[in-house]
C-alpha positions in Angstrom: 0.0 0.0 0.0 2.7 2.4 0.6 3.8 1.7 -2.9 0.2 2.7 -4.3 0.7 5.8 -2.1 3.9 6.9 -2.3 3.6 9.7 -5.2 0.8 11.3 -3.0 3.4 13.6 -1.1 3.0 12.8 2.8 0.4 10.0 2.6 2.8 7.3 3.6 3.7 8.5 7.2 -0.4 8.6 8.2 -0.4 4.4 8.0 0.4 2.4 10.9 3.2 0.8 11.4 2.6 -2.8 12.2 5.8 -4.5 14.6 6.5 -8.2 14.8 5.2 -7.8 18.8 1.6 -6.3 17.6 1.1 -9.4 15.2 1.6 -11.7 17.8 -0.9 -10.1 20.0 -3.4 -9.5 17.4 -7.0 -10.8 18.6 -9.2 -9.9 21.3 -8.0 -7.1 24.3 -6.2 -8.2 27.5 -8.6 -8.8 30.3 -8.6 -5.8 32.5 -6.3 -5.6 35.5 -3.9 -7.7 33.4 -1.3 -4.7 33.5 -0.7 -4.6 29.9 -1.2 -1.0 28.2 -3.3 -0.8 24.6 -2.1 1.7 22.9 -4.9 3.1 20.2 -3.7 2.8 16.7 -4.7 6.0 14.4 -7.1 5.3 11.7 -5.5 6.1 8.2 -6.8 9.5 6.7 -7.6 9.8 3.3 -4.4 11.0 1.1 -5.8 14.7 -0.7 -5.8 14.7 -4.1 -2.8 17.2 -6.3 -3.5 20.5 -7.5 -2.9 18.9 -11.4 -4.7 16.2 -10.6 -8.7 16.5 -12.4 -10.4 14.5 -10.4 -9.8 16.8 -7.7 -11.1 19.9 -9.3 -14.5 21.7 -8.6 -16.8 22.3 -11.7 -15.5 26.3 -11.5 -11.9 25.4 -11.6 -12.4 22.9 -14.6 -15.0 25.6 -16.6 -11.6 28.0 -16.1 -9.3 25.4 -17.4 -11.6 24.3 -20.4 -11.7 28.5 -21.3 -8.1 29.0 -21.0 -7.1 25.8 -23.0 -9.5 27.3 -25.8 -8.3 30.6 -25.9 -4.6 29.6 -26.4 -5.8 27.1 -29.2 -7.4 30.3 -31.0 -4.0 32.3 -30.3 -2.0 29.4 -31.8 -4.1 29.4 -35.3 -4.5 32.9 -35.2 -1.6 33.3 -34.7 -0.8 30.6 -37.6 -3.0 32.4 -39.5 -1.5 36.2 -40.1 2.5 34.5 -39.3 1.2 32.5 -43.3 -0.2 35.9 -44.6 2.9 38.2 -43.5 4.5 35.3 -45.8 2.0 35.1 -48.2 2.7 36.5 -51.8 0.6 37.7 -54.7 0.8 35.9 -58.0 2.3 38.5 -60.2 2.5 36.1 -63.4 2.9 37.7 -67.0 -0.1 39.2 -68.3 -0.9 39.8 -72.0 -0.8 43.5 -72.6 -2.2 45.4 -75.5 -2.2 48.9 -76.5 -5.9 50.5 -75.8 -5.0 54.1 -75.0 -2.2 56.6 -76.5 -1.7 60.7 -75.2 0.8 62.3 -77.5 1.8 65.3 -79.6 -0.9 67.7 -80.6 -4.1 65.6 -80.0 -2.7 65.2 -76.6 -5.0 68.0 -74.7 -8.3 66.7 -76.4 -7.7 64.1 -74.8 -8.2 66.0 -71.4 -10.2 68.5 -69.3 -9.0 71.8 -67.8 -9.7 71.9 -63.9 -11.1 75.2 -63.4 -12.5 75.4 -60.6 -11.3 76.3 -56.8 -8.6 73.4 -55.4 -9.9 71.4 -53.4 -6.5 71.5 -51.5 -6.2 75.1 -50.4 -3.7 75.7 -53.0 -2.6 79.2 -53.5 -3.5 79.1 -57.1 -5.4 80.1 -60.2 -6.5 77.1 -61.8 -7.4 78.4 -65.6 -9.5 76.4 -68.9 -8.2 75.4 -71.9 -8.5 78.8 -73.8 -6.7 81.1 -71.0 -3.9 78.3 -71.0 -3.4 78.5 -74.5 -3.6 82.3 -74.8 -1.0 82.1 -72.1 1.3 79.5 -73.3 0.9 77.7 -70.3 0.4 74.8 -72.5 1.1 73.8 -75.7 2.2 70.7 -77.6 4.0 69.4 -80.7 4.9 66.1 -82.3 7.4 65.5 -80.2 6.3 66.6 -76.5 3.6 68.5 -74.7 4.6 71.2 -71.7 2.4 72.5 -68.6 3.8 75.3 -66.7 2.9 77.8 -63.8 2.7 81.9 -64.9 6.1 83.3 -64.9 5.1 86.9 -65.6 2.8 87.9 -63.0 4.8 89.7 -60.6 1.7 90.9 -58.8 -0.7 87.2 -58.5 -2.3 88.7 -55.6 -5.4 85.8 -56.0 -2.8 83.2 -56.9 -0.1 82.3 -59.5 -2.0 80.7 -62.4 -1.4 76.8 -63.5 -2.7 74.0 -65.0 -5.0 70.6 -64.0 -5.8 68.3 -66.3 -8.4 65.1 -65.6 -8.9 62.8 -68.7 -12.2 62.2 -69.8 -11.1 58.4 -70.2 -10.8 56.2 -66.8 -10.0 52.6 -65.9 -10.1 50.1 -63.1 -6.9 48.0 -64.5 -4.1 48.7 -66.3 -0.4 49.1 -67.4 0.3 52.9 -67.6 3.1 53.9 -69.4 4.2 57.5 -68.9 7.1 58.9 -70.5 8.2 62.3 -68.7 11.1 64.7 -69.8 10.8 67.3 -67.8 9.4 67.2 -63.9 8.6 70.4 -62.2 10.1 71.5 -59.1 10.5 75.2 -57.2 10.3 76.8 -53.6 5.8 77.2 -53.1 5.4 73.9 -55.7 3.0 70.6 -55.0 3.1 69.1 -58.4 1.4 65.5 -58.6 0.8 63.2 -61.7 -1.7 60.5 -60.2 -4.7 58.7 -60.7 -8.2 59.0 -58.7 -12.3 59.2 -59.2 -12.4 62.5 -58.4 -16.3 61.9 -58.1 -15.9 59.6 -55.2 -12.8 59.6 -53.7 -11.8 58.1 -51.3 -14.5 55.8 -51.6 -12.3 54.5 -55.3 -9.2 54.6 -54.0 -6.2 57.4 -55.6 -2.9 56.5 -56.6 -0.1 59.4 -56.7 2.7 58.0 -59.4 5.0 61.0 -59.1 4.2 63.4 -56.1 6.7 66.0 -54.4 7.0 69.6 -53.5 9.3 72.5 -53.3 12.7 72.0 -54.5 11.8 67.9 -54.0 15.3 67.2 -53.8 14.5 64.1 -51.7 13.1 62.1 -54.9 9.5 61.1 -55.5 7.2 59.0 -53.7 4.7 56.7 -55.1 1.9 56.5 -52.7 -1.7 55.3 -52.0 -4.8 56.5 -50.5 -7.6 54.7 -49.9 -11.0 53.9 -47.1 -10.3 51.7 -44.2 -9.2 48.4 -45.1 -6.1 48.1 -47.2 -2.3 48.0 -45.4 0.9 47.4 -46.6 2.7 45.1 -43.3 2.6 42.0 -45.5 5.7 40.8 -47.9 6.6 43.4 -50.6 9.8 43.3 -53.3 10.1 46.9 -54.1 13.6 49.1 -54.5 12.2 52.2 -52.3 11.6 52.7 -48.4 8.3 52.1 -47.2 6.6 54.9 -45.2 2.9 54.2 -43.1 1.6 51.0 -43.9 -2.1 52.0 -43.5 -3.5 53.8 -46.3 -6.7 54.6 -45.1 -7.0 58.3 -45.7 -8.7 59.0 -42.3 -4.7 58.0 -40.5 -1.3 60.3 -40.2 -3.5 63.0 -42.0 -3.8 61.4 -45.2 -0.7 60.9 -45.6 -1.0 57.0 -47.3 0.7 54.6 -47.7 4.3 55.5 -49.5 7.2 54.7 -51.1 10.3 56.8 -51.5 12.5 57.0 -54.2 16.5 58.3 -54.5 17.2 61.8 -55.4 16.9 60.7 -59.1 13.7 59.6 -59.3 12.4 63.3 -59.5 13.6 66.8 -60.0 16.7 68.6 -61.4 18.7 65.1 -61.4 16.3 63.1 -63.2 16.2 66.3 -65.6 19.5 66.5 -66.3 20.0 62.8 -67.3 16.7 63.5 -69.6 13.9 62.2 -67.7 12.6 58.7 -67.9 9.9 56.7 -67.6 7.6 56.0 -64.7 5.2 52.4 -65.6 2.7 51.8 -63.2 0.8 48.5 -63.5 -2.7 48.2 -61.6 -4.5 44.6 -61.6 -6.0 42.6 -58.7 -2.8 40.8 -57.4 -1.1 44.4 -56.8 -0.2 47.9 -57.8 3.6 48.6 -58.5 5.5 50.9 -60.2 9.0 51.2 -61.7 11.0 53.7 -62.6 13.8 53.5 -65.1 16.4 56.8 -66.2 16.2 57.8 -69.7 19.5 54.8 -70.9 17.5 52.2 -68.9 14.1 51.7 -70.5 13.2 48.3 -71.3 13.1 47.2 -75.0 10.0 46.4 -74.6 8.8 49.6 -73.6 10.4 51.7 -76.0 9.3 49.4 -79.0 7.1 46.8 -78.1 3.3 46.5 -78.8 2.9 44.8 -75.6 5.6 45.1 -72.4 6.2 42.4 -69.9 6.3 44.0 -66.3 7.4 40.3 -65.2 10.9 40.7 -66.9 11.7 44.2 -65.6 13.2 43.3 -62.0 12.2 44.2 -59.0 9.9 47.9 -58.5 10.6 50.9 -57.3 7.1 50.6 -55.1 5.4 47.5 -54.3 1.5 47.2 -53.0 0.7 43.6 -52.9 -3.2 42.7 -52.1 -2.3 40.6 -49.4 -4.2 42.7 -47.1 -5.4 45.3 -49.4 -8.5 43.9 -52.2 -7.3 46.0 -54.7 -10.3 46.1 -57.4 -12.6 47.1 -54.0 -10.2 50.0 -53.5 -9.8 51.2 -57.2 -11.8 51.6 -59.7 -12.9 54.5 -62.5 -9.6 55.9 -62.4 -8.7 59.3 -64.6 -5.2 60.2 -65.1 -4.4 63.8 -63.7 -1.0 66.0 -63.6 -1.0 69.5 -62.2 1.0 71.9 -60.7 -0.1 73.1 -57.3 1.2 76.3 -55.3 1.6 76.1 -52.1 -1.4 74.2 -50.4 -1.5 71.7 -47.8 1.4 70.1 -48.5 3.7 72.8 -50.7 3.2 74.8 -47.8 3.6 73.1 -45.0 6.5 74.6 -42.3 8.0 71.1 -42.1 9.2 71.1 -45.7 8.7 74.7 -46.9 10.4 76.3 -44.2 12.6 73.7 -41.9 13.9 71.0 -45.2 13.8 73.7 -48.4 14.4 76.9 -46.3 12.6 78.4 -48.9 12.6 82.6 -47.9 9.2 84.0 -46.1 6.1 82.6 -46.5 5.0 80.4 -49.5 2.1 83.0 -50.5 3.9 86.3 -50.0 6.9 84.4 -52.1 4.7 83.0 -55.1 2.6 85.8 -54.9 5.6 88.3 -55.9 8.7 85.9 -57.4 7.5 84.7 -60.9 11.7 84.2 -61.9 11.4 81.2 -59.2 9.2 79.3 -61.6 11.0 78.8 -65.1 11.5 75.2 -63.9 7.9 74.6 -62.8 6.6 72.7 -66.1 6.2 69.1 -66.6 7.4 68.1 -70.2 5.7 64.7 -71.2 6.4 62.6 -74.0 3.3 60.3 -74.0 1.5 58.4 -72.1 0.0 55.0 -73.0 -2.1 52.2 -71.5 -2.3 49.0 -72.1 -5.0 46.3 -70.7 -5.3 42.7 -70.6 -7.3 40.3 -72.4 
């Protein structure tokens, strides 16, 4: 019995001990007055059960154990669960492109509206129509290129410098958009952009900011998203650029998105001065990326082909996978816009007008009264084309 008892901590030293003497004796008690002494024998208590030991355990303790048990097995696969997504990977097979869409030489503007209205970003700027833009010379195209550029005569723009926005009157919910630029714009007060959007019902369909910068933008561009609640970028991504927020909804960090920066010669007076290049930004339901490549560095089949491969261009510049982000829920009817912006929300903000540009006084006083400072605000494009999949 001790055996049988001995892993019950204790229990052995309760039984009595039985001597050679008390077997001998064993049967009825001594008569009384015979002078011999009984000693009473303590009755074995029962040995108490472990704490690990079940059978033990009141109905509370085991309705505890039974809850916490469950709740680890749901952190494990959860757990499981977003470790195989943060691993997970879009399929970003070849896709068969073909030409649908062309903006080039003279017929480019018809392809386009002229904003004219007040920005919707505060900007410190005369949006003007086609008519005033082309009495200006703010644009104007030939076979070869097209250019749109800010006033640089005004030397009084006391209700804002005048520039140029352009929406086209085509949009598109997938695509591979080719966009040969020349000539980006860049000056103390600027927020140029060249992006894509539903301008109707944003943020509802999602906008996508290929090139976006401001002032001097000596920092390079950044390729950035902004969408509703629902899409982030903390999954796997093969991209060349550093990844800003993750969360893209626009109502976080101030709208800022979800970006992607680029090197000094992805925008502005270096990516002038080696003449340009092309930006291809590729929109389908596995992802959106976009590439940049310097004006000796465009693929063959960019510069000649009837239909480019993304899948043999290396890695991009900006990666958004769909991991965690449905893309064709997030974009959709979206126009291609470039314009030039003065000051506003973002050309104007202290943090880069004032403490990384140290651009002089404020950014309205100075585009207000410094039309020299803009002969290198124009965009010069060569085309732009899209292609779409079968």
């Amino acid at each position: 019995m001790a055996d049988d008892l001995s892993r019950y901590g204790g229990a052995t030293t309760q039984l009595p001990k039985l001597e050679m003497d008390d077997l001998q004796h064993a049967g009825p008690p001594p008569p009384p007055g015979s002078g011999q002494v009984i000693t009473p024998q303590r009755q074995p208590t029962a040995a108490t059960s472990a704490w690990y030991n079940p059978r033990g355990w009141s109905l509370r303790t085991k309705l505890i154990v039974v809850g916490v048990v469950i709740v680890v097995i749901i952190a494990v696969v959860v757990g499981a669960v977003e470790g195989t997504k943060k691993k997970a990977y879009p399929d970003y097979s070849k896709l068969n492109y073909k030409l649908v869409d062309t903006y080039s030489g003279t017929s480019f503007f018809d392809r386009f509206d002229y904003y004219s209205g007040v920005d919707p970003t505060d900007g410190f700027v005369q949006y003007i129509n086609q008519s005033t833009s082309s009495s200006l010379n703010l644009t104007y195209a030939t076979d070869d290129s097209v250019v749109i550029k800010v006033d640089t005569s005004n030397k009084n723009a006391i209700d804002g410098r005048q520039s140029v926005r352009l929406e086209s009157k085509m949009s598109y919910d997938t695509g591979l958009f080719i966009f040969d630029i020349i000539h980006t714009p860049y000056a103390c007060g600027l927020w140029p952009a060249l992006w894509l959007t539903d301008t109707y019902n944003w943020p509802e369909n999602g906008e996508i900011d290929v090139l976006e910068t401001n002032n001097l933008a000596t920092e390079g561009n950044a390729v950035t998203l902004h969408t509703t609640t629902g899409c982030k970028m903390n999954v796997k991504r093969k991209e060349t650029g550093t990844p800003n927020y993750v969360t893209c909804a626009n109502d976080t960090h101030s709208n800022a998105g979800c970006g992607v920066q680029g090197t000094p010669s992805t925008y502005g007076k270096e990516m002038n001065a080696n003449g340009g290049g092309v930006y291809a930004l590729e929109l389908r339901d596995a992802g959106i990326r976009a590439w940049f490549f310097s004006r000796d560095s465009i693929p063959d089949d960019i510069d000649s082909s009837a239909a480019p491969d993304p899948s043999t261009w290396g890695t991009a510049l900006a990666d958004f996978p769909s991991t965690h982000c449905p893309i064709s829920t997030h974009f959709k009817n979206q126009s291609i816009i470039t314009n030039i912006d003065l000051c506003g929300q973002l050309g104007a903000n202290h943090q880069f007008y004032t403490e990384q540009y140290h651009c002089p006084g404020t950014c309205k006083s100075f585009v207000r009264s410094n039309p020299s400072n803009f002969t290198e605000a124009y965009w010069e494009f060569k085309s732009f084309k899209v292609y779409q999949s079968n």
